[in-house]
N, C-alpha and C positions, 0 to 999 in steps of 0.2 A: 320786429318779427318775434314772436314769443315760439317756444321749444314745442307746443302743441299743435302746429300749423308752420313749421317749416316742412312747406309742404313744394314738392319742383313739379311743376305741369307741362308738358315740355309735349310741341305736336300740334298740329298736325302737319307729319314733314310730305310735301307736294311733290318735289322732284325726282330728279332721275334713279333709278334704282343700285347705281353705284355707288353717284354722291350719298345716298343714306347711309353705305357701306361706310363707307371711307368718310363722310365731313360730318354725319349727325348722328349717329346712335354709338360712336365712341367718344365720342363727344359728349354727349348726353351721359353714357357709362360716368366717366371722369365726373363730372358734372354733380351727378346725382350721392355722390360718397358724402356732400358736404349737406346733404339733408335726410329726415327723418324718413322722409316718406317722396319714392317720386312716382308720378303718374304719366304713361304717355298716351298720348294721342295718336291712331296711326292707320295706314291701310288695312282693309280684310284681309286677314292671311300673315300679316306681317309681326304676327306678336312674338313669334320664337327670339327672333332676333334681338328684345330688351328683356325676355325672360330672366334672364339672371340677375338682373338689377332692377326690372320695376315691379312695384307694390301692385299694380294696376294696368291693367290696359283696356282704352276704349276704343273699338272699332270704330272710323270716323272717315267718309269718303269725301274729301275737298273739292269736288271738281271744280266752284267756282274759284278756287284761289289757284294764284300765278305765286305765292311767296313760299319760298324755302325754308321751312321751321318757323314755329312759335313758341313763345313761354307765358307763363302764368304763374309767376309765384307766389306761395304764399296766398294759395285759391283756398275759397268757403268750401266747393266741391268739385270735383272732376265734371260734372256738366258748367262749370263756369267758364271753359276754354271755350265751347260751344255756343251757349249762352249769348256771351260777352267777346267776341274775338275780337272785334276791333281796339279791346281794353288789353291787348294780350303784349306785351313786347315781341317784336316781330323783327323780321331782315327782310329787306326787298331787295329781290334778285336772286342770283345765285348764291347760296350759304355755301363757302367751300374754306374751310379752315386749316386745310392741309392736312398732316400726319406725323404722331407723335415724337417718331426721328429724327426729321427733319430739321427740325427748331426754326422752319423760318416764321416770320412775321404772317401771322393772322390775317386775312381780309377783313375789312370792316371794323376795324380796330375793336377788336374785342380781346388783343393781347391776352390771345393764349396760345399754345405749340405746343398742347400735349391732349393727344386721343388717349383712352383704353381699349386695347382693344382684347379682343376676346376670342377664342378659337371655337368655333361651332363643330363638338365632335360628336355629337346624336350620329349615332347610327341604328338605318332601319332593318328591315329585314328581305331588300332587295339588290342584287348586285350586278352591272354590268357591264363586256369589257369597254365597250364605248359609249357615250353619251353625245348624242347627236345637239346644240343648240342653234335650228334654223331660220335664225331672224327673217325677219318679214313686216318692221315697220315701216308706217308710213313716213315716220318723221325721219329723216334721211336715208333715204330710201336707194343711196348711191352707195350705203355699209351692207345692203344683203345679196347676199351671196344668192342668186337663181335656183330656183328648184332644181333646175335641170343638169346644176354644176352637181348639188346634194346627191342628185340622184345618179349621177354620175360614179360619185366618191364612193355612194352604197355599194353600186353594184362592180364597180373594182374591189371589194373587200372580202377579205376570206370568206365564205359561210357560217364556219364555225363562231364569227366574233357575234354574242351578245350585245346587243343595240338598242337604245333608244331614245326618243325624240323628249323634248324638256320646250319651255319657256308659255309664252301665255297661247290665249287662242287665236295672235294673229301667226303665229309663227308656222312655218311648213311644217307638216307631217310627212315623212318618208315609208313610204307604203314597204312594209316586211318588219319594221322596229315595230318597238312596243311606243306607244301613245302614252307618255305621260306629262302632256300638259297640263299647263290650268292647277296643279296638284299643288298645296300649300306650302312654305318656306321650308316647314319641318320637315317633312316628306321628303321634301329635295333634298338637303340638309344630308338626311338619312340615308341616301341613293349614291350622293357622291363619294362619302363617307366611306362607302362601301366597295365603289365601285373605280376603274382604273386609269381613264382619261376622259375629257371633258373638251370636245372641240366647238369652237363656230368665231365668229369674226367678234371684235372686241363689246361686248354687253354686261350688262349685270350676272348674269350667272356665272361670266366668267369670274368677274371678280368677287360674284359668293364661292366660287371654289378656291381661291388664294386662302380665304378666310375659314375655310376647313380641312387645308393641309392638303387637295387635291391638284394632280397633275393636271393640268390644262392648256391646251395647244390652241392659241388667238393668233387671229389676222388683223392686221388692220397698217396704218399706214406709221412708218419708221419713229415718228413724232409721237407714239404711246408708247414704246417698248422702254422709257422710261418709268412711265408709270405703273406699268404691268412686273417690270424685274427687279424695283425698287421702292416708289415713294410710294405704292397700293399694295405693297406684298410685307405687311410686318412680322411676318413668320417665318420668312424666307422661303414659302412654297415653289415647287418646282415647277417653271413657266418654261415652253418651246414659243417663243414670240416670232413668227414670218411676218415678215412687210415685205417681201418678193411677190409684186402685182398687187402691192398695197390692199385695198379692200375685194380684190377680185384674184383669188390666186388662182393659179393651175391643179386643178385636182390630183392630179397626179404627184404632185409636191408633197400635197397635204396628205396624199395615200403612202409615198415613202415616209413621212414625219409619224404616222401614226403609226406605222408597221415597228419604226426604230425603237415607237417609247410604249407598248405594252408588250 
């Protein structure tokens, strides 16, 4: 590989929006320090989060691939990932490489145990005291919490507390918050940044708020509260983790836990 084409093409990563967090784009950070130029491949919306370290970013929507990251290095051009994917070095399955403290052993023997990671501190110019995130996927469908518990929670809640709803356009809307789904990584980024608790059952946006120093109160079942209060939080952000009624808590719970921490 000559000095004018060590080039790292790294993408298009398919999976869950945590593992991006946590197993590839700090991954990729580390990764990219040992070439001149890196390039990623990655979802619409999602470029903030390689912003600081890549040369490049192509917007690139995989739907027909099931595999977790690719690379290409040492690529003619950034349309070569695309191009040529099948020529691309690739992982089948879950790409999950762990977290830089940890030091354990690597999946897929790529002997490595060490992320970079990076604190997302953009702030926008919107602020709120809570941030509603109310899942609504299809894909396990036994982690969302019911409209009817959300709307529940809302309307036990002060008046005065500023509110509003986040995550994509399957997610519930709580009629009186502000709507701001669908809205790009930065955006969000900038909202949390700013604003003082970030509640809903364990997803990706929870754990984009570990990753910009934001409070955040998750549900979910006893068997994450590891990973939420230690091997996903490398900044030591302040998590309120409930596993009382696992993925279905008592609103009422969740309205004393949120009264306690703004």
């Amino acid at each position: 590989m000559t000095e004018d084409k060590k080039i790292l093409l790294a993408g298009p990563w398919v999976g869950e929006f945590g593992h991006e967090l946590f197993c590839w784009q700090a991954y990729v950070r580390k990764l990219s320090r040992e070439f001149k130029k890196t390039i990623i491949v990655g979802r619409p919306g999602h470029k903030y989060l390689y912003e600081d370290f890549c040369s490049e970013y192509i917007e690139f929507d995989p739907k027909s691939y099931k595999t977790n990251g690719r690379f290409c290095i040492d690529a003619e051009s950034p349309s070569d990932i695309i191009k040529n994917i099948d020529h691309t070095f690739y992982f089948d399955g879950n790409f999950d490489i762990g977290v830089s403290y940890s030091k354990k052993e690597p999946k897929n023997n790529l002997l490595l145990s060490i992320q970079e990671f990076y604190k997302y501190e953009f702030k926008g110019n919107k602020n709120y005291d809570l941030i509603f995130h109310c899942r609504n996927k299809s894909t396990g469908p036994d982690r969302n919490w019911s409209k009817e518990c959300w709307h529940k929670l809302y309307e036990s809640l002060p008046a005065r507390l500023k509110i509003a709803c986040i995550g994509n356009s399957e997610a519930f809307y709580i009629e009186g918050t502000d709507d701001l789904r669908g809205i790009e990584i930065k955006e969000l980024v900038g909202i949390l940044n700013q604003s003082k608790l970030i509640i809903g059952p364990s997803s990706g946006p929870m754990h984009l708020a570990s990753l910009c120093g934001m409070t955040h109160l998750v549900w979910s079942i006893e068997y994450n509260r590891r990973r939420y209060e230690s091997e996903w939080n490398p900044f030591k952000t302040k998590v309120i983790f409930h596993s009382d009624g696992g993925w279905n808590p008592d609103f009422k719970q969740i309205n004393k836990l949120i009264l306690d921490n703004i």
